[in-house]
Steps between C-alpha positions, in 0.01 A plus 500: 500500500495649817178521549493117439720450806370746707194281423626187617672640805148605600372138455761377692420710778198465489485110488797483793321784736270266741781256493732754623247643757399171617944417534554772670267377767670233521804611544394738775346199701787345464734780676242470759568141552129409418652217242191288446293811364821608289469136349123543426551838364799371239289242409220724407746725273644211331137471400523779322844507396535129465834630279688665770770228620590792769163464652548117502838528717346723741190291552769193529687667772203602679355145512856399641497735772115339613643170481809578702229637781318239500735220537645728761220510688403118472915421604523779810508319790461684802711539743402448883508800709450211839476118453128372439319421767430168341614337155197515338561875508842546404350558157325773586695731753767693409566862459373766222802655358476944432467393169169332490417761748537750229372276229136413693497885650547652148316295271194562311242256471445312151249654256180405505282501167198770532266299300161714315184440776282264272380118466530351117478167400711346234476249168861534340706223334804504330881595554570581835641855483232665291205389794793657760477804297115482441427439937778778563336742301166428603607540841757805465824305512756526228653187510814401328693179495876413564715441234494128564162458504402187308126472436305190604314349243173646427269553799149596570380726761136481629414657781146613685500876624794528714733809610852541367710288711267228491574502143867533549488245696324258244696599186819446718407138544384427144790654351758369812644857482528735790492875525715722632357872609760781369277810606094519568431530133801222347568197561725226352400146375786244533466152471413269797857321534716454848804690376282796413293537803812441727683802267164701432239452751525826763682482823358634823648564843345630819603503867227372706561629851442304800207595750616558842266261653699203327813324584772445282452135533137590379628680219716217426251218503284715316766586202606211447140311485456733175867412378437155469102543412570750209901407436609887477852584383552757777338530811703575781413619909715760655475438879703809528313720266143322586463509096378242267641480176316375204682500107330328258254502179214752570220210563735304767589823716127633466402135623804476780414862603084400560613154666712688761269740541206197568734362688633817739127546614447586852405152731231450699448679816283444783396744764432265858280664802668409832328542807689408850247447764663448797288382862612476813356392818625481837312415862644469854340395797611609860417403865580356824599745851797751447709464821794731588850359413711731735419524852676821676681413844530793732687508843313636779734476835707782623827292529770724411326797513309394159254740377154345364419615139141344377348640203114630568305267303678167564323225657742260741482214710679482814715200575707487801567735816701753679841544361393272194182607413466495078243599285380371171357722240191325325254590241137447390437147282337604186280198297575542122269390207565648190432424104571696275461416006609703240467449167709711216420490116788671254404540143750597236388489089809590263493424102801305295562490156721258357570355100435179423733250635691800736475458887365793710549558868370726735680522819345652836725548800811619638875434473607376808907501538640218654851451621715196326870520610674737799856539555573471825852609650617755258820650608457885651428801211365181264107501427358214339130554404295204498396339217092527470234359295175658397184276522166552347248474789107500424307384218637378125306391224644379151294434205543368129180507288471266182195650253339254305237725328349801525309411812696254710840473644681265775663666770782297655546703860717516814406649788772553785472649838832533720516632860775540808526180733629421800869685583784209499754499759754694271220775457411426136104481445373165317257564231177367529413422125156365396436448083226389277536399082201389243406597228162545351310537158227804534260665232530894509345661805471145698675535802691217714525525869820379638501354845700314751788768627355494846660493879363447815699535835356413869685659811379336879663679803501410853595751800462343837676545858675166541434214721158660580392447172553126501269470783197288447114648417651840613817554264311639279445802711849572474515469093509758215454371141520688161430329148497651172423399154639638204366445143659657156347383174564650163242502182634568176245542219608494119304663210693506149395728222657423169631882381679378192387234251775221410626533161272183385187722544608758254474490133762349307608639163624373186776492310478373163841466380485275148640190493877381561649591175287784385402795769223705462588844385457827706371768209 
């Protein structure tokens, strides 16, 4: 007799062991908070201890606890850190509370079914759960179904050579079931309905952080683009954090995640050649006599005992007599003729680089201060500094490049040159301000020559001794002239170079995400 029981104690064991194994799994995954894998791993002992109404209340609180996260995560609404830029956003920008922070930081990523390295091909019919069995084993997956499973009616699988998921993929349809990965070696088969892939099918989250090269208002555009393309339950932008927040079934975040990254790419960049050639000319022209314009009077009389001082080398005429006698201190008459042309050529080459759509300027000059306001009158021990503004003298230019390809690009250009005018009567300087805008389309390394910043200025100067100049036929003996001419003329030559290719020009990937109601499954 007691053998007998020891007998059936041993069976009992025996039959309960991978049940119990397989439970306590479970119940360790669920202490970790890993709920969804606790369900699957429930499921798969009530397989084998389809008795054990224990099992069944575990696996029933564990599937509550997924279907409280999810609807929590489809319900949280986040909660704006700084109001939206614009309304379309507002669903978008918020804040990423410490504990998603935690969640996305310390999560592992779903398992993913390490299907055997071979091709078969396939000729099954009948019930659906013995072909999952048949492809799983072919392929090295265990499967196992969840206790709701209902089978389909009977189906037939026929299928050329194809790998495992390829086959996966097929049965899935035929049978409208889906699968559900539990390690590399297991997965679950669970009918295709909506309650069970919003309560079974894995959750993903990742934080996507944003580059530095874009704005938040990028970021923003660009999130919520994929929030209305794929209709995620969670993405959120952090303009505080610069993190992107994606929370969703595996497929949608790997899809969100490649979008933003398509999206994110670097734009177009162009590298432009400037060269400043800048020519000037200038002439003048001089002649005519050069006549003395002070004439020295010395006294040469004695009255009052005055003593006659003459230096050496002057020349005099005498006028007068006696007591009155004066002399006048002349010089020589020189005749002038005179020409003298310059001409001056300044060169300056400098490279810019500037993204697509982003003005670039290049400034060349000096800051010249220039006094606004004075306070005049200030009682004694009281200083009042002026107030004084800072002008950029010289040369400006500003450019915004649009690419269109890979080889040609439209430059829209100003070129600015400021210099110091005439002095007011108040002592502030006018500013002489010349400007030229246009824009032109160029292939790469054709080059556009920018004209039409040019001055000229023409001095005429007349020294003569009056009256005698006026004189008929011989005036112009007592006439001095000076002109000058004075030409500036600046060349600006353009040669673009596109450095980086706009994002048309680069490949596009795919996504293939299933259709509306089913979505393809990650293995």
């Amino acid at each position: 007799m007691r053998f007998a029981v020891l007998i059936a104690v041993s069976a009992g064991l025996l039959a309960g062991g991978p049940a119990m194994r397989v439970a306590r799994d479970a119940a360790k995954a669920a202490r970790s908070g890993d709920f969804l894998n606790a369900y699957f791993l429930y499921s798969e002992a009530l397989r084998l201890d389809p008795a054990n109404t224990q099992l069944r209340r575990d696996r029933a609180a564990a599937l509550q606890k997924v279907q409280s996260r999810v609807a929590g995560a489809v319900n949280a609404s986040p909660v704006p850190s700084q109001p939206p830029s614009k309304p379309e956003w507002a669903a978008v920008t918020g804040s990423i509370t410490p504990a998603e922070l935690q969640e996305a930081q310390t999560a592992e990523p779903p398992p993913e079914l390490a299907f055997a390295p071979l091709e078969k091909s396939f000729e099954l019919s009948g019930n659906a759960k013995d072909i999952w069995e048949s492809v799983g084993k072919t392929f090295g997956i265990e499967i196992f179904f969840d206790p709701d499973y209902q089978p389909p009616p009977p189906v037939r699988l026929y299928t050329p050579e194809a790998n495992g998921p390829v086959t996966f993929r097929i049965l899935e349809e035929i049978s409208n079931s889906f699968v559900a990965p539990v390690s590399s070696r297991r997965a679950m088969v669970v009918r295709d309905l909506p309650q069970k892939r919003i309560a079974l099918q894995p959750v993903a989250v990742r934080l996507i952080p944003i580059p530095e090269r874009i704005a938040i208002q990028e970021a923003q555009e660009m999130a919520s683009l994929v929030q209305q393309s794929l209709e995620v339950r969670r993405l959120t932008v952090d303009p505080m954090k610069r993190l992107i927040l994606v929370r969703d079934a595996v497929m949608k975040v790997h899809a969100a995640t490649q979008l933003l990254s398509d999206l994110s790419q670097p734009r177009a960049q162009v590298h432009l050649e400037a060269q400043l050639l800048s020519v000037r000319k200038s002439s003048s022209l001089t002649f005519g006599f050069q006549w003395q314009s002070l004439f020295p009077v010395y006294y040469l009389g004695d009255w009052l005992n005055n003593v006659v001082s003459v230096p050496n080398t002057a020349r005099l005429i005498l006028l007068g007599g006696g007591q009155s006698l004066l002399g006048v201190g002349i010089t020589s008459i020189a005749a002038v003729a005179q020409a003298t042309e310059s001409d001056a050529v300044a060169m300056l080459q400098t490279d810019l680089v500037a993204a697509d759509g982003t003005p670039a300027t290049l400034t060349l000059g000096d800051r010249y201060p220039i006094v606004t306001s004075l306070f005049v009158g200030a009682p004694e021990g009281v200083v009042a500094p002026p107030t004084i503004n800072f002008e950029d003298l010289g040369f400006t230019l500003k450019f915004t490049p649009q690419v269109h390809g890979p080889d040609e690009v439209s430059i829209e250009f100003e070129v600015e040159s400021k210099a110091l005018g005439e002095f007011t009567a108040n002592g502030v300087p006018a500013i002489q301000n010349r400007k030229f805008q246009s824009k032109v389309r160029l292939r790469t390394d054709e080059a556009a020559i920018v004209s039409g910043l040019f001055g000229s200025q023409r001095f005429r100067t007349t020294e003569a001794i009056p009256f005698l100049s006026r004189l008929p036929l011989l005036g112009k003996l007592f006439q001095r002239r000076v002109s000058s001419t004075q030409d500036n003329e600046i060349l600006l030559v353009l040669r673009p170079r596109v450095k980086v290719a706009p994002p048309s020009e680069r490949p596009v990937r795919g996504v293939w995400l299933g259709t509306e109601t089913r979505l393809r499954t990650i293995y």
